[in-house]
N, C-alpha and C positions, 0 to 999 in steps of 0.2 A: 540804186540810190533812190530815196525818196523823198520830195519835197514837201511843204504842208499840205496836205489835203484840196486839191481845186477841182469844184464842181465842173460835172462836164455834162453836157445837153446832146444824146444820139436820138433827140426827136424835138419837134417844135413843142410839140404838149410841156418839156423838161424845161424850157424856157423860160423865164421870168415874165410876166405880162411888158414888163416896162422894156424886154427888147422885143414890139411885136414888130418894129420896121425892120430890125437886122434880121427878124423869122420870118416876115414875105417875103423880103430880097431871097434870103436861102431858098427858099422854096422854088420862088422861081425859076432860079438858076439851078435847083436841082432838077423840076422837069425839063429843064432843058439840054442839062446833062445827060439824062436818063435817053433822050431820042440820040443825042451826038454818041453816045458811047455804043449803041448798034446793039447790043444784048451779048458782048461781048461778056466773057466769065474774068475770072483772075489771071491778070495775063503780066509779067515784065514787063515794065515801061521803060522805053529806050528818049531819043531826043523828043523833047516837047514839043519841036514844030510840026514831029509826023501824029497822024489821027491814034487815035481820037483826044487827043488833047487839045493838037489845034482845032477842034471845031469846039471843043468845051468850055466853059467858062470860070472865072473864081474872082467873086466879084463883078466889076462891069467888062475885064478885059479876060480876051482870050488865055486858056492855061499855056499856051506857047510862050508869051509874055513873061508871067508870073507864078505859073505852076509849080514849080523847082522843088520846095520844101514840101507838099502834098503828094509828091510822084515818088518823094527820097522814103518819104512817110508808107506809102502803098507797096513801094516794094522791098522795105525792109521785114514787113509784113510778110510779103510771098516768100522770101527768104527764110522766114522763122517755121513758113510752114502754117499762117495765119490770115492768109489771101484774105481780103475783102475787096469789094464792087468798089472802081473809082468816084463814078458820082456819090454814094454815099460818106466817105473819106470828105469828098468837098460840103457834101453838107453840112459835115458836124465841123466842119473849121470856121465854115460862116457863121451857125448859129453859138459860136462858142467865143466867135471876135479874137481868132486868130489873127489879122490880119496887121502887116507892120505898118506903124505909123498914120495909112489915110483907110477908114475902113473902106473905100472902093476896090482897096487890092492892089496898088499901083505898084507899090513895093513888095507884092507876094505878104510872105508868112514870117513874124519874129520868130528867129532863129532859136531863140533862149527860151519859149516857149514850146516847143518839140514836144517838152516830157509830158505834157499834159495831156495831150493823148498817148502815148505809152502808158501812162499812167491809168488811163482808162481804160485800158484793156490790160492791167495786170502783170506786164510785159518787163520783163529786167532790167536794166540799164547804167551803163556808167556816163554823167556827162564829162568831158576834158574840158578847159579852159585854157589848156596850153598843150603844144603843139608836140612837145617833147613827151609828156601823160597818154596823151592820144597813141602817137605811135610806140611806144612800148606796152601800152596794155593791150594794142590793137592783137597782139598775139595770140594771144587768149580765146580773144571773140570771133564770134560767126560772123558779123556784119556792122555794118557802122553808117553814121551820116559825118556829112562833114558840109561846114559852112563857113564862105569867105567873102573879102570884100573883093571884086575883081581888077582892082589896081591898087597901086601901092598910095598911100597918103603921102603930096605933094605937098612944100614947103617953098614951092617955086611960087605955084600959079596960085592966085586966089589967096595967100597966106595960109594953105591949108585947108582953106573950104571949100576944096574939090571934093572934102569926104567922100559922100553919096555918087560922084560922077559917073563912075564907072558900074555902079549897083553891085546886088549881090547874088552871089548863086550857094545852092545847097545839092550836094550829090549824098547818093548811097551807094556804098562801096562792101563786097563781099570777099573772104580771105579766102584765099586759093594755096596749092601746093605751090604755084610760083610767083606769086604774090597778092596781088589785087586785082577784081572787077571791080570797074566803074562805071554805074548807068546814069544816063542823061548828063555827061560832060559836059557834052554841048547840043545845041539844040535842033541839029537832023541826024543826030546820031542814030543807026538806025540798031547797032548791036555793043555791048560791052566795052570798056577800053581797057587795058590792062597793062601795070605798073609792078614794077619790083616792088617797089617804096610806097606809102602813104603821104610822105613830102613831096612825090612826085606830083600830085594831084593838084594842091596849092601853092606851087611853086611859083614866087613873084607875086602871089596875090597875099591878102592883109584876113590871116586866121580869124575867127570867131567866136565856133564853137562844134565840139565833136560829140557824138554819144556813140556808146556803143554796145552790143546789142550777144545775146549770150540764149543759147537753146539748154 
């Protein structure tokens, strides 16, 4: 699938002058990235509270936090057989203003935004918007993300504007002979979690958005 054309920045220099405050933040936190990650190569990321995530950053808060959609991002990557360095991954999301809703990060990375880095590395994809698209074409594909809200939207409390309460989370999930991995479920996961189903993953939780991913 391809969307219109969005430019994408894998260096400050790529940058438009006028975001030089979103390219020192980046910077920043990518040196500091670059000490937390240990010289560690291309490795499967499991839950975001074990290192070197938690000691990394995205934005002002640690990736334990709000990492979720950058880690789904990294290892759909390893899985295509296209590894790249995780602090690098975080830089071009800062200097690109992935970031949902407050650019600090507090809510990680918009969801519906994913394809544009896919996109910048030339990469295949289908996105789903529905739940039932997703898992019948999940058969097909190598790999996929998948993104939800973690509770169900309430009509009790608040008239509904619990939306956001419960926040959101973004997994990557790899097809198997007996059905699915899933890394970084939750967040001291330390190895895969594994599902007949794709609705097993987001069960009870409020869908978003799926892509999925083809060698």
């Amino acid at each position: 699938m391809k969307h219109t054309k969005s430019r994408w920045a894998r260096s400050p220099e790529q940058c438009a002058a006028v975001f030089r405050i979103r390219t020192q933040r980046a910077e920043r936190v990518y040196r500091h990235n670059l000490g937390a990650y240990g010289g560690r190569g291309v490795i499967l990321l499991h839950g975001q509270g074990n290192e070197p995530m938690l000691s990394m950053k995205y934005g002002k808060y640690s990736m334990k936090w709000n990492g979720c959609e950058i880690i789904a991002c990294a290892n759909v990557l390893t899985f295509l057989g296209r590894g790249e360095l995780l602090p690098q991954i975080v830089r071009e999301f800062m200097l690109n203003g992935m970031t949902f809703i407050f650019p600090s990060g507090y809510w990680g990375t918009a969801p519906k935004q994913l394809w544009r880095f896919f996109e910048s590395r030339g990469i295949v994809y289908r996105s789903c918007r529905r739940t039932d698209e997703l898992e019948r074409e999940a058969a097909q594909a190598e790999c996929g993300i998948v993104s939800f809200w973690n509770n169900r939207l309430s009509t009790a409390r608040l008239m509904g504007l619990d939306f956001f309460s419960g926040g959101l989370h973004t997994v990557a999930f790899r097809r198997t002979v007996r059905g699915y991995e899933v890394y970084d479920l939750h967040t001291y996961d330390t190895s895969p979690r594994r599902f007949s189903t794709l609705a097993e993953i987001y069960e009870d939780k409020r869908f978003i958005i799926g892509y999925l991913f083809y060698k």
